[in-house]
Biopython code that builds the backbone (N, CA, C, O; Angstrom):
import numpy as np
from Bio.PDB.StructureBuilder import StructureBuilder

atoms = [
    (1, "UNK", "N", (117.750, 87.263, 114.266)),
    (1, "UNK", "CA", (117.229, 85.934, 114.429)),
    (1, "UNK", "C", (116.907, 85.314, 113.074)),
    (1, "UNK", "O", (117.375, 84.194, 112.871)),
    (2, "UNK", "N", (116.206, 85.858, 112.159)),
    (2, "UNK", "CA", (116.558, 85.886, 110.925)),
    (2, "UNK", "C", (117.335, 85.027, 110.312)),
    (2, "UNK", "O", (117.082, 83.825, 110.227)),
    (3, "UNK", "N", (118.572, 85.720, 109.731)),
    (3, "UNK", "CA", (119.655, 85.209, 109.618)),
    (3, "UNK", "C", (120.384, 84.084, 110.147)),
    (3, "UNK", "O", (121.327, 83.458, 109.663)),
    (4, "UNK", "N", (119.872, 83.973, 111.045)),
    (4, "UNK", "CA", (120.326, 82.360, 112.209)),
    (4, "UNK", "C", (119.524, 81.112, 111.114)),
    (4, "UNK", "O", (119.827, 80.201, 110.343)),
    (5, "UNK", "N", (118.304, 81.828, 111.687)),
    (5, "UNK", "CA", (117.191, 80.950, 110.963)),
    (5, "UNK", "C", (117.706, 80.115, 109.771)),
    (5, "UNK", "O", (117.757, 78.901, 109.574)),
    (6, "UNK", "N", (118.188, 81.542, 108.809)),
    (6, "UNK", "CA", (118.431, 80.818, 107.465)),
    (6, "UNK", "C", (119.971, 80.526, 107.453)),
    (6, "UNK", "O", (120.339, 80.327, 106.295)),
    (7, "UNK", "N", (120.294, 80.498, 107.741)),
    (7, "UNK", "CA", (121.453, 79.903, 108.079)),
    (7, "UNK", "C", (121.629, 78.488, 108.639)),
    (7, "UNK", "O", (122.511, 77.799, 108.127)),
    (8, "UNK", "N", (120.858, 77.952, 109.678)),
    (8, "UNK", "CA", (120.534, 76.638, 110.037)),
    (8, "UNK", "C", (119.915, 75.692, 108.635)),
    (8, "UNK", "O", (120.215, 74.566, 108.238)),
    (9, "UNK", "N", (118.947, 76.698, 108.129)),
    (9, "UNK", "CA", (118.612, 76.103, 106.970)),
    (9, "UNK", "C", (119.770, 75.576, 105.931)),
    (9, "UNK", "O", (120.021, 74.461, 105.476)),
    (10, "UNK", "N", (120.279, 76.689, 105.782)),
    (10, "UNK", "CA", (121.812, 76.395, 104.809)),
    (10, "UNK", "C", (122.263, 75.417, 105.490)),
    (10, "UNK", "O", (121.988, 74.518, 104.694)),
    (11, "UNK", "N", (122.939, 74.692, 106.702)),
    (11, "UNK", "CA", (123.327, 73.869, 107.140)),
    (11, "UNK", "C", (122.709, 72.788, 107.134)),
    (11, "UNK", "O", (123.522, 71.893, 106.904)),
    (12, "UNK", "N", (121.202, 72.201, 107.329)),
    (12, "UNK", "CA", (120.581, 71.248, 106.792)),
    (12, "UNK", "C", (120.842, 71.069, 105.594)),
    (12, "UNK", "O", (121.429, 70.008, 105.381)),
    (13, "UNK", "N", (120.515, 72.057, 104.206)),
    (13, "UNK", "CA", (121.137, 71.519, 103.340)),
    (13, "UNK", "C", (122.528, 70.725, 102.934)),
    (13, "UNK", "O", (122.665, 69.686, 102.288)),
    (14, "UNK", "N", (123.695, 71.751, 103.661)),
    (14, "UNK", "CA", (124.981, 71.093, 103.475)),
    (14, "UNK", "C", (125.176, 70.086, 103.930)),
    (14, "UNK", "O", (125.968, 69.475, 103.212)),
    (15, "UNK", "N", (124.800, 69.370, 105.014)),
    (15, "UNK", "CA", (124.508, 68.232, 105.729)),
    (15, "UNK", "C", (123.964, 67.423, 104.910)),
    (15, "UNK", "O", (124.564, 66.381, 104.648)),
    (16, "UNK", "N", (122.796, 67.681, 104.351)),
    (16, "UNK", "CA", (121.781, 66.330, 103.832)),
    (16, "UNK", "C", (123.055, 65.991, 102.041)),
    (16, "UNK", "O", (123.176, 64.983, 101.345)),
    (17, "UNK", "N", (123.701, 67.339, 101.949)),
    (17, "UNK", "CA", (124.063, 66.934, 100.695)),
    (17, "UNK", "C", (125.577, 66.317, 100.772)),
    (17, "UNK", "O", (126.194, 65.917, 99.784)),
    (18, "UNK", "N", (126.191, 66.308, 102.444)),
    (18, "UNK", "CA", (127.585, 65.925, 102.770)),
    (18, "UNK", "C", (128.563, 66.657, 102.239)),
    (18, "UNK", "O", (129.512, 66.080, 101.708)),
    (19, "UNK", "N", (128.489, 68.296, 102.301)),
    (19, "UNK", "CA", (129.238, 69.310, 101.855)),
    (19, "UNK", "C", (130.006, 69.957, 103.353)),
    (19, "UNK", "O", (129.621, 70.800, 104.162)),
    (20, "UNK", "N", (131.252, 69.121, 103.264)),
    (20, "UNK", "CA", (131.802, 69.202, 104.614)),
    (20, "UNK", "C", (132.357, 70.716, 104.796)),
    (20, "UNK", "O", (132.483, 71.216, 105.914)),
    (21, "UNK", "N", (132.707, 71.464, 103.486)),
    (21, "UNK", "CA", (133.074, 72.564, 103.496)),
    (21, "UNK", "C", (132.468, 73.696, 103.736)),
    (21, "UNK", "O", (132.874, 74.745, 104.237)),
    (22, "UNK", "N", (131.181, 73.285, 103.213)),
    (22, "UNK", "CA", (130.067, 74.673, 103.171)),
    (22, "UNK", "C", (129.550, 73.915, 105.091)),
    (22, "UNK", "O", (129.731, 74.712, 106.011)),
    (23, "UNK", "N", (129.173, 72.977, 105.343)),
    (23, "UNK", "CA", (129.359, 72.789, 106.626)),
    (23, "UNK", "C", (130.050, 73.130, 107.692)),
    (23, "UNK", "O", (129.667, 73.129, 108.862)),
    (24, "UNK", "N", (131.169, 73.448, 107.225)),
    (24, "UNK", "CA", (132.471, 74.408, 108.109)),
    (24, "UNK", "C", (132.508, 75.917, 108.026)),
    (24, "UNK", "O", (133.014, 76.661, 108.866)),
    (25, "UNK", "N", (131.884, 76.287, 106.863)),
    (25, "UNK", "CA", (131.859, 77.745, 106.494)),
    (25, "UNK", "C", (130.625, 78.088, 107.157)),
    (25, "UNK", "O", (130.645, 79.133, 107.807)),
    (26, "UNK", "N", (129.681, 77.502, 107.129)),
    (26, "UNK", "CA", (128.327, 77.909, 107.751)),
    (26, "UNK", "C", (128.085, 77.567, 109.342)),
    (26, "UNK", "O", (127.382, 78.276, 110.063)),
    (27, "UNK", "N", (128.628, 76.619, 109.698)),
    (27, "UNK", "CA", (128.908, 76.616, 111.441)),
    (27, "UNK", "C", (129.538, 77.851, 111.822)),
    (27, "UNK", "O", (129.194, 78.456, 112.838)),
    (28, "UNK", "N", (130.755, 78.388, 110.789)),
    (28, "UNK", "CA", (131.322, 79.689, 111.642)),
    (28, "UNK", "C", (130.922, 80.474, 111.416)),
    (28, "UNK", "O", (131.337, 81.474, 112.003)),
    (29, "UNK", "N", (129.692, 80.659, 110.288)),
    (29, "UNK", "CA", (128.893, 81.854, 110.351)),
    (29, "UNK", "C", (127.875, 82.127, 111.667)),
    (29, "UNK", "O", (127.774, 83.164, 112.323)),
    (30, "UNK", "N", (127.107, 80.772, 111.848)),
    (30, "UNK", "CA", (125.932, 80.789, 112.846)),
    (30, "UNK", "C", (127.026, 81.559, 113.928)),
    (30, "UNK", "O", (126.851, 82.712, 114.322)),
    (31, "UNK", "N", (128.424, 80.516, 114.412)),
    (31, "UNK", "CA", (128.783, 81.211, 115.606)),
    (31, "UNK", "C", (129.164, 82.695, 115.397)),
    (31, "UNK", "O", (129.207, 83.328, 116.452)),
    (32, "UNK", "N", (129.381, 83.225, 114.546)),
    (32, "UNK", "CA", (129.538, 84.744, 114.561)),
    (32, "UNK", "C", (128.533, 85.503, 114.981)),
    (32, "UNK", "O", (128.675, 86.604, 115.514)),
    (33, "UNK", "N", (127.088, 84.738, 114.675)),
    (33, "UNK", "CA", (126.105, 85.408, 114.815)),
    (33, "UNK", "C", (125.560, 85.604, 115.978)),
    (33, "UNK", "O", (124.997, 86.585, 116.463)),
    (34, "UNK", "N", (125.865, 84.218, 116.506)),
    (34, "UNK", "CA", (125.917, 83.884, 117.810)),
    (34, "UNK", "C", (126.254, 85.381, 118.736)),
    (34, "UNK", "O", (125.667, 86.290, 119.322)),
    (35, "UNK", "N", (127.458, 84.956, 118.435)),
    (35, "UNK", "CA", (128.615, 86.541, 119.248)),
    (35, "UNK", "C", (127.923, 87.648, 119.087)),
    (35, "UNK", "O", (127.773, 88.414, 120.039)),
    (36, "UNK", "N", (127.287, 87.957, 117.625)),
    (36, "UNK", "CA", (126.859, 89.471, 117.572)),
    (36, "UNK", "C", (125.394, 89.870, 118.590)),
    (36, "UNK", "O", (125.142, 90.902, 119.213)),
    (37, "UNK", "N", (124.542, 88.489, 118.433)),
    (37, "UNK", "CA", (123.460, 88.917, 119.365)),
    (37, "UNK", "C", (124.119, 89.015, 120.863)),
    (37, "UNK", "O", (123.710, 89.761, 121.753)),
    (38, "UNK", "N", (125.044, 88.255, 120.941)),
    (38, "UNK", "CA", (125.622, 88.272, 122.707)),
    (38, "UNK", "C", (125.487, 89.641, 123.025)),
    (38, "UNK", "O", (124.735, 90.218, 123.810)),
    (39, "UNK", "N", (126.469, 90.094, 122.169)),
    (39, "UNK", "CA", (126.895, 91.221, 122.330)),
    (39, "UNK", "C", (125.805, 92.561, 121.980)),
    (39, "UNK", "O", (125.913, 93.492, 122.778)),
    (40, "UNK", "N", (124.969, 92.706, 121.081)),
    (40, "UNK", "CA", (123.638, 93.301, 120.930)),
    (40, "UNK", "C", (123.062, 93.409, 122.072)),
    (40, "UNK", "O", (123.182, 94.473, 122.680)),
    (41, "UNK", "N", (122.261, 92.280, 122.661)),
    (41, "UNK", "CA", (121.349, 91.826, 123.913)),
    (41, "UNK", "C", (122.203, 92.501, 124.837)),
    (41, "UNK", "O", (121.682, 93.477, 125.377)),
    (42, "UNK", "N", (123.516, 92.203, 125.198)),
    (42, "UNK", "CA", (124.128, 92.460, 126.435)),
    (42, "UNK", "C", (124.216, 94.611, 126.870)),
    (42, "UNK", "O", (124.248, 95.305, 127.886)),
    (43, "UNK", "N", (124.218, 94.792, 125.641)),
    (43, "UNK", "CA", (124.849, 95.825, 125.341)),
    (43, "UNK", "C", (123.300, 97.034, 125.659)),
    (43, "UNK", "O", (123.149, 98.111, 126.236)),
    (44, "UNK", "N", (122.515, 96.181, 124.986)),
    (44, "UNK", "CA", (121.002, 96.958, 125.742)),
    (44, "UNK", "C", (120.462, 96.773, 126.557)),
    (44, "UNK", "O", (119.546, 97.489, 126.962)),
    (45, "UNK", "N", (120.905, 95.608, 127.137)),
    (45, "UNK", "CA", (120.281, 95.224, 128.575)),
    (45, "UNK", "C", (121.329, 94.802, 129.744)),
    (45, "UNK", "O", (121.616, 93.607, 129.820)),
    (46, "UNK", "N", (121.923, 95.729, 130.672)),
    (46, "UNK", "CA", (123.152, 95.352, 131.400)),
    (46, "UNK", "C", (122.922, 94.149, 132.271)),
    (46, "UNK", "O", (123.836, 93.412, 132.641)),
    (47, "UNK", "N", (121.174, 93.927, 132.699)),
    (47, "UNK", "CA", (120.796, 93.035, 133.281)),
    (47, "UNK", "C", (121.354, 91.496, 133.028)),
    (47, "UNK", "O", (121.687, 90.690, 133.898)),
    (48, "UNK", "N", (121.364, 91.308, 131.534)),
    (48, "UNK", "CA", (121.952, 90.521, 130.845)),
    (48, "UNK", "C", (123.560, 90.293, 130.846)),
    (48, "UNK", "O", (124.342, 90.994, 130.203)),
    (49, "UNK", "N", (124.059, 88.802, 131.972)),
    (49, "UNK", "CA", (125.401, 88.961, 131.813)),
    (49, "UNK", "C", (125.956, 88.179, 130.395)),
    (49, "UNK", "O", (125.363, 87.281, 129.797)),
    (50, "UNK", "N", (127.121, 88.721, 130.080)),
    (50, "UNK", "CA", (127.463, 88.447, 128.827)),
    (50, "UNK", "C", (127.602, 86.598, 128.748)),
    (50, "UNK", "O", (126.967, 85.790, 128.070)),
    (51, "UNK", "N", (128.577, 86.429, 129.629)),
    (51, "UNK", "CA", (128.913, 84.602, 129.354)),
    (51, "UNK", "C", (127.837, 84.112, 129.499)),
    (51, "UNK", "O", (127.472, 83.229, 128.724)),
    (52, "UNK", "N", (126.924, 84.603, 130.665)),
    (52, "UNK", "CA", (125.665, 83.568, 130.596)),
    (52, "UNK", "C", (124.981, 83.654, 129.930)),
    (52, "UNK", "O", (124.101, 82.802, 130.055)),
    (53, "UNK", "N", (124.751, 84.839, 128.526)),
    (53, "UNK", "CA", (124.214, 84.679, 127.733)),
    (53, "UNK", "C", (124.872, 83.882, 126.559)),
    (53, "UNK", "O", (124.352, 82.923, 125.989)),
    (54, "UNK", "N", (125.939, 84.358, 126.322)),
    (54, "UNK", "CA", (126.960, 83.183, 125.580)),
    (54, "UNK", "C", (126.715, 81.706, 125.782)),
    (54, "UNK", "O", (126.508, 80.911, 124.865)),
    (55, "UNK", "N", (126.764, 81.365, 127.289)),
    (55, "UNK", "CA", (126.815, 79.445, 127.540)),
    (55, "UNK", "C", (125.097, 79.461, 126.664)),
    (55, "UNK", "O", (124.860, 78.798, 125.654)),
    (56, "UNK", "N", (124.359, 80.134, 127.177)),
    (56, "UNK", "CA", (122.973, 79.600, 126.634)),
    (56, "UNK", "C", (122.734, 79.589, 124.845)),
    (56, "UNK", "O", (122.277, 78.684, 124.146)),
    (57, "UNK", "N", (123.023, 80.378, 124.617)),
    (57, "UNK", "CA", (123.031, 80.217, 123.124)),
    (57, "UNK", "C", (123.895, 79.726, 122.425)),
    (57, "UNK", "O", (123.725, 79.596, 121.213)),
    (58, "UNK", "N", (124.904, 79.384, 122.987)),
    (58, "UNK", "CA", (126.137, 78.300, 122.136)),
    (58, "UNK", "C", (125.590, 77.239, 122.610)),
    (58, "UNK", "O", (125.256, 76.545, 121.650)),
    (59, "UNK", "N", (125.172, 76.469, 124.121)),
    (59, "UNK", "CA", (124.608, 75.452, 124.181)),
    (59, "UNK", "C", (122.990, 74.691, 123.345)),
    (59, "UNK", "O", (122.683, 73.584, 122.903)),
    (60, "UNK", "N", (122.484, 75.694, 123.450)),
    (60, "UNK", "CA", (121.218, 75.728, 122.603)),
    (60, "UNK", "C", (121.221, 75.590, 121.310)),
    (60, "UNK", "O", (120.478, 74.886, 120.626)),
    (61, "UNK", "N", (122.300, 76.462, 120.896)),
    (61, "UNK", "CA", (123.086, 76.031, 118.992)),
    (61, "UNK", "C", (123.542, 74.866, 119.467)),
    (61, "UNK", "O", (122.743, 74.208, 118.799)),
    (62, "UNK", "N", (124.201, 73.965, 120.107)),
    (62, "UNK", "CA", (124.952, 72.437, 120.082)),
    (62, "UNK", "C", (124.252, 72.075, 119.647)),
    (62, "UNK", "O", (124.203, 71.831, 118.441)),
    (63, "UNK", "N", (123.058, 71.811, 120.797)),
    (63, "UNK", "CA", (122.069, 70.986, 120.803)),
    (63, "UNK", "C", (121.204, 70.755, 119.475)),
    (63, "UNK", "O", (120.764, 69.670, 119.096)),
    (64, "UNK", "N", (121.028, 72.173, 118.756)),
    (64, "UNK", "CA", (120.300, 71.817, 117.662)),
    (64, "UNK", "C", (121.068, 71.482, 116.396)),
    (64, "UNK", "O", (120.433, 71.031, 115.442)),
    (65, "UNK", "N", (122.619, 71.696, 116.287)),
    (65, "UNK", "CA", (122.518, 70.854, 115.164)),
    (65, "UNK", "C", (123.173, 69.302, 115.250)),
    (65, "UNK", "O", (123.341, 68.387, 114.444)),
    (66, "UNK", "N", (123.472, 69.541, 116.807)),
    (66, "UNK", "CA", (122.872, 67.434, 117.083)),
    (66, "UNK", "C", (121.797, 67.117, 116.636)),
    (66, "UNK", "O", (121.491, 66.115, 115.990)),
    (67, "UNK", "N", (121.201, 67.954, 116.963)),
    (67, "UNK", "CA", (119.514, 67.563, 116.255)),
    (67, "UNK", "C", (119.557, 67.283, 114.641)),
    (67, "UNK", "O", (119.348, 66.202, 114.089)),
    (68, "UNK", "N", (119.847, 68.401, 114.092)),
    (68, "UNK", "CA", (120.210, 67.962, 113.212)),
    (68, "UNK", "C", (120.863, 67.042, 112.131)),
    (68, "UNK", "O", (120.494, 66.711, 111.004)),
    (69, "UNK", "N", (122.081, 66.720, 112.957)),
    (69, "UNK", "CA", (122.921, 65.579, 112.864)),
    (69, "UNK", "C", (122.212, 64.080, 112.741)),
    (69, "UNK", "O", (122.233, 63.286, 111.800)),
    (70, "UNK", "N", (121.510, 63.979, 114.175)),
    (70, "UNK", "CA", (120.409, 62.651, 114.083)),
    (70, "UNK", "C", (119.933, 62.624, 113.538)),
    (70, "UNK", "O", (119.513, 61.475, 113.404)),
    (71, "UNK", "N", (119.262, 63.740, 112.412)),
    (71, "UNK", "CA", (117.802, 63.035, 112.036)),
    (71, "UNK", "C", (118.544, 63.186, 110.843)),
    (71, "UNK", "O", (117.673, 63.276, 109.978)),
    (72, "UNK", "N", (119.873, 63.282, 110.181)),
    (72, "UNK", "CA", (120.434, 63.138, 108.774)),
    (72, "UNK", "C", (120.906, 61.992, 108.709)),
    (72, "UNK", "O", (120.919, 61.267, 107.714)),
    (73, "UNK", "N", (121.649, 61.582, 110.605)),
    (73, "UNK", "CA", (121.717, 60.409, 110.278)),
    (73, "UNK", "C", (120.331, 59.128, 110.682)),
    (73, "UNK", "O", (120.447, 58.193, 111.474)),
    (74, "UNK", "N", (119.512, 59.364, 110.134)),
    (74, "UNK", "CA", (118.285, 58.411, 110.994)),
    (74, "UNK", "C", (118.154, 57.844, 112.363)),
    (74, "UNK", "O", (117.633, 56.787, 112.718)),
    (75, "UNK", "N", (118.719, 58.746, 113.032)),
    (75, "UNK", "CA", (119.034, 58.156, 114.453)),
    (75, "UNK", "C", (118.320, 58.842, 115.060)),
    (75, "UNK", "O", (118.707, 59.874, 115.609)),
    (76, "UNK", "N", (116.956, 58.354, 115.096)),
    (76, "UNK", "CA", (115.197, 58.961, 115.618)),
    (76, "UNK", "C", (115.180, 58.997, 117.297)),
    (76, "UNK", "O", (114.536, 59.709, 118.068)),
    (77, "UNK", "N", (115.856, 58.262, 117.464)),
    (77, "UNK", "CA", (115.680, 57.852, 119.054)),
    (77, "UNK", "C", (116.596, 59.425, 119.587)),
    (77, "UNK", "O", (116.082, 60.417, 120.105)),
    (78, "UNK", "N", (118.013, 59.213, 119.258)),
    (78, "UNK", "CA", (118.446, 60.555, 120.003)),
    (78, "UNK", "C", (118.054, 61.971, 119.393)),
    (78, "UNK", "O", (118.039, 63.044, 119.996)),
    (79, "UNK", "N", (117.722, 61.716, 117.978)),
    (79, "UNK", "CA", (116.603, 63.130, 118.040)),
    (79, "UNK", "C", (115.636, 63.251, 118.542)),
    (79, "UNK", "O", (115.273, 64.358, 118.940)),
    (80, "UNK", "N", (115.111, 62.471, 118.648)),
    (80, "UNK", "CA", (113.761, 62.451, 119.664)),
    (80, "UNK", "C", (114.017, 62.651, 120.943)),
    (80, "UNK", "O", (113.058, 62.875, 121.681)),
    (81, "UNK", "N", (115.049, 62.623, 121.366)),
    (81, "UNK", "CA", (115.240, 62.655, 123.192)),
    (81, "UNK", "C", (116.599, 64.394, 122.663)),
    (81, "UNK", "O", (116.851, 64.877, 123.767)),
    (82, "UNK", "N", (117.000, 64.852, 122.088)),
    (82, "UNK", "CA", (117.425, 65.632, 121.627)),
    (82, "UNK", "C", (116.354, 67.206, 121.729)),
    (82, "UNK", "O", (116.483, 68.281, 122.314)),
    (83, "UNK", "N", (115.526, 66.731, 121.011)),
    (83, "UNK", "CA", (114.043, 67.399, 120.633)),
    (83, "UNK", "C", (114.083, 67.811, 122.198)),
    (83, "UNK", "O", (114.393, 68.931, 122.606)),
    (84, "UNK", "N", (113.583, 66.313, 123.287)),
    (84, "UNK", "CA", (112.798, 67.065, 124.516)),
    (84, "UNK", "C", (113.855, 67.614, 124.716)),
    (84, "UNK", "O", (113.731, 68.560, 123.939)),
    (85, "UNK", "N", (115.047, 67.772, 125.286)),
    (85, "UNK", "CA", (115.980, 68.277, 125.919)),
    (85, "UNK", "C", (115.795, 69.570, 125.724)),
    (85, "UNK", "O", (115.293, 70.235, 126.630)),
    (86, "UNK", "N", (116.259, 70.317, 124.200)),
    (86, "UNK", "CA", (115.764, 71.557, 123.866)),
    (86, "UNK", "C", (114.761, 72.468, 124.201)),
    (86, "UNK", "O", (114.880, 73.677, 124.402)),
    (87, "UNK", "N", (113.344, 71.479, 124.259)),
    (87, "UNK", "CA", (112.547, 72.262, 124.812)),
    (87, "UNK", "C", (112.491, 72.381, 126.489)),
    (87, "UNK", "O", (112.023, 73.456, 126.861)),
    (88, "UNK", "N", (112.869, 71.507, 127.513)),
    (88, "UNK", "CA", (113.464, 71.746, 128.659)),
    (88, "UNK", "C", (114.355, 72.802, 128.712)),
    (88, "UNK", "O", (113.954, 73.763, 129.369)),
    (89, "UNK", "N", (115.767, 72.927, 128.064)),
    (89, "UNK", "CA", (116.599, 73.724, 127.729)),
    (89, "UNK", "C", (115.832, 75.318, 127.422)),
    (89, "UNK", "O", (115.904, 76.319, 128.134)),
    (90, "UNK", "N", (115.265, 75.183, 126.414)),
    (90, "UNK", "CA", (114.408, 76.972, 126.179)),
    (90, "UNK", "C", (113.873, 76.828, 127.141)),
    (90, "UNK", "O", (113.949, 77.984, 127.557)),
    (91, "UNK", "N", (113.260, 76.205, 128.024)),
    (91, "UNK", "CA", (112.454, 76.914, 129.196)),
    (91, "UNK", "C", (112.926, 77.421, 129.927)),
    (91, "UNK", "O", (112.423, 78.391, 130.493)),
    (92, "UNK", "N", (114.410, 76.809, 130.260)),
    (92, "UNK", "CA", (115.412, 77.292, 131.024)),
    (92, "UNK", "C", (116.224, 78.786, 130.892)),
    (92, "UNK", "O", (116.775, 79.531, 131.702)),
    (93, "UNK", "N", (115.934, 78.812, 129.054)),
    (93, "UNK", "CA", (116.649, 80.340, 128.407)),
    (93, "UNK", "C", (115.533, 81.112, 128.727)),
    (93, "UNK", "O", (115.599, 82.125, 129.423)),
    (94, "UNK", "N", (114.179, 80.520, 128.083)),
    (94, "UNK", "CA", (112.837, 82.129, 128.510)),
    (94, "UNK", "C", (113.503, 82.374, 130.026)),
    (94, "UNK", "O", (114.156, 83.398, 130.228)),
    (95, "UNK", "N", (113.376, 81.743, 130.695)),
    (95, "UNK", "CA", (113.325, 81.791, 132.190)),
    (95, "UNK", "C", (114.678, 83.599, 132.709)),
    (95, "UNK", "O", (114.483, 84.650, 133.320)),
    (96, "UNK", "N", (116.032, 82.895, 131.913)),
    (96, "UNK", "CA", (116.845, 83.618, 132.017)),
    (96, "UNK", "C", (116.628, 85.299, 131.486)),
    (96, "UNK", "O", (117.014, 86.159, 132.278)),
    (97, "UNK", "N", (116.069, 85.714, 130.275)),
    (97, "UNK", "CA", (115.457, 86.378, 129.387)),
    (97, "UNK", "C", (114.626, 87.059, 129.920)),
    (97, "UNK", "O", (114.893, 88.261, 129.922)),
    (98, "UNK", "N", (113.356, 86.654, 130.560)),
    (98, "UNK", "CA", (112.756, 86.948, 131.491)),
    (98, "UNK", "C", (113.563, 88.089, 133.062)),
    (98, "UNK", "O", (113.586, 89.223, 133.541)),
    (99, "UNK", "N", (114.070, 86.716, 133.226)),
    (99, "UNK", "CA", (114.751, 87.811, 134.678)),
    (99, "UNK", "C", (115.494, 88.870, 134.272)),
    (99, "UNK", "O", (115.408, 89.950, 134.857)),
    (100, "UNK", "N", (116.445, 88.645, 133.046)),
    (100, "UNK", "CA", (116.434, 89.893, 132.674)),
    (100, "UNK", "C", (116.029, 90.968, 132.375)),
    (100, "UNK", "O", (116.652, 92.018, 132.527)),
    (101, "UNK", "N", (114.441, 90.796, 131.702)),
    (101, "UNK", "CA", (113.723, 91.959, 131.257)),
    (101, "UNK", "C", (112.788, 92.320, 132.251)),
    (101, "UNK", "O", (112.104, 93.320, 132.030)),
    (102, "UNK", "N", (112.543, 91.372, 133.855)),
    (102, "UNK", "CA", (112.212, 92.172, 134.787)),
    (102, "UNK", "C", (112.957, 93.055, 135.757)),
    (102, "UNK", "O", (112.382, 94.047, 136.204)),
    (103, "UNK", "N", (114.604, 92.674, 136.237)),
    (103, "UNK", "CA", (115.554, 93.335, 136.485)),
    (103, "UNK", "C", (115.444, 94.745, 135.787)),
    (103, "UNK", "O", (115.472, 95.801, 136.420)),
    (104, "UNK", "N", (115.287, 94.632, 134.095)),
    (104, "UNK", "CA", (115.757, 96.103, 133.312)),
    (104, "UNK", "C", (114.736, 96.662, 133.798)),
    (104, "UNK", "O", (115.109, 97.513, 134.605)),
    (105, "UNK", "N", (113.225, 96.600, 133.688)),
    (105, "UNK", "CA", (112.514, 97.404, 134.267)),
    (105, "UNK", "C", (111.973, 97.785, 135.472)),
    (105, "UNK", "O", (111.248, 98.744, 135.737)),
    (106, "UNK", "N", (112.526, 96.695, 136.339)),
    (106, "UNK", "CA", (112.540, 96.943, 137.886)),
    (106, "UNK", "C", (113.525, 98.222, 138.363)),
    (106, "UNK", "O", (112.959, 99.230, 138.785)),
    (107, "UNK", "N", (114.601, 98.199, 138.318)),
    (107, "UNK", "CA", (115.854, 98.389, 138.381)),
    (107, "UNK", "C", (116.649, 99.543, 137.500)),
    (107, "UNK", "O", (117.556, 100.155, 138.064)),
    (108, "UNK", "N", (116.466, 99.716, 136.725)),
    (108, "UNK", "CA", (117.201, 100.757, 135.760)),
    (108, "UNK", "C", (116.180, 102.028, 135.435)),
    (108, "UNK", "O", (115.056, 101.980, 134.936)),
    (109, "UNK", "N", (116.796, 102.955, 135.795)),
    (109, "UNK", "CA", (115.986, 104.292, 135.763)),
    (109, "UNK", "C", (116.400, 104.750, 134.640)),
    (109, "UNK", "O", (116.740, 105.917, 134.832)),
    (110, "UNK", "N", (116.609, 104.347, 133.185)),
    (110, "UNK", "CA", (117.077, 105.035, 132.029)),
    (110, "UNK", "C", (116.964, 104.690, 130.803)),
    (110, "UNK", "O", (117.202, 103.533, 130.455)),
    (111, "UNK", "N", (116.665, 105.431, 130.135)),
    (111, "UNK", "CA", (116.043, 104.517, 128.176)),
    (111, "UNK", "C", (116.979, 103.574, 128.487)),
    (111, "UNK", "O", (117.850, 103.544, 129.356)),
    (112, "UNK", "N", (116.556, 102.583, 127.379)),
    (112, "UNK", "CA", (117.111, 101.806, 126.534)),
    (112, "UNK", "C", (118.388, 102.554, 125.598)),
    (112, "UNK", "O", (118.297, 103.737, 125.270)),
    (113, "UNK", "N", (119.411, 101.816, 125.274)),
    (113, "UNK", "CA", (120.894, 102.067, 124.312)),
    (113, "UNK", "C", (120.366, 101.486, 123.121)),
    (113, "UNK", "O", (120.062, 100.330, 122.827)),
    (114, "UNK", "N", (120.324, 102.832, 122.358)),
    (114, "UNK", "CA", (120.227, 101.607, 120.963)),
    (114, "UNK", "C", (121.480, 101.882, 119.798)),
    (114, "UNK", "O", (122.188, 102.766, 119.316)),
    (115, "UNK", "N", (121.286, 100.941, 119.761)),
    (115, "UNK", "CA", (123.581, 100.777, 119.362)),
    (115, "UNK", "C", (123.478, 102.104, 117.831)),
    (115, "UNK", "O", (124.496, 102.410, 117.209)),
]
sb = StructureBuilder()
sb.init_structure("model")
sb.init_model(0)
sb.init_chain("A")
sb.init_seg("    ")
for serial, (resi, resn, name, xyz) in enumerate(atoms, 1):
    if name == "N":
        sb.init_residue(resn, " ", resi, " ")
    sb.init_atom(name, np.array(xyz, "f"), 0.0, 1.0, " ", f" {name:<3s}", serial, name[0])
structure = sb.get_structure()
């Protein structure tokens, strides 16, 4: 999560500075990273199906660097309605996250996989 983190950061920068390249290089980093937690999460928790963890965190990455996008380009109004969406949106991911980590311990009689 980390690494996401700073990585979004790197992309605000390339953005605010109109570095379309390091903008292209760093979108396909986030999505790699994307993939690796899919695949991490999925892989320790079977509860967790893979695409639906995929749609949620590629949708959740859209959304934020629309977010991003608006507020580089001063366009307050759809970041601002951007903003709520997201947090509607994570309530919707805890929610998912959740059922997963009561499924794993409802349900599964066996450690945890740790890769």
């Amino acid at each position: 999560m980390t690494n996401y983190t700073k990585l979004l950061m790197s992309l605000i920068d390339a953005t605010k500075a109109g570095d379309t390249t390091a903008i292209n290089d760093i979108t396909n980093q986030i999505n790699k990273n994307i993939e690796d937690r899919v695949n991490f999460l999925t892989y320790i928790n079977p509860f967790w199906d893979k695409t639906t963890m995929s749609d949620l965190l590629n949708t959740f990455n859209e959304m934020t660097i629309r977010e991003i996008n608006t507020f580089a380009n001063k366009d307050y109004q759809n970041n601002a309605d951007l903003f709520s969406r997201i947090l509607t949106y994570s309530d919707r991911m805890g929610n998912v996250f959740a059922d997963g980590m009561l499924n794993y311990f409802t349900f599964s009689s066996r450690e945890p996989r740790v890769p």
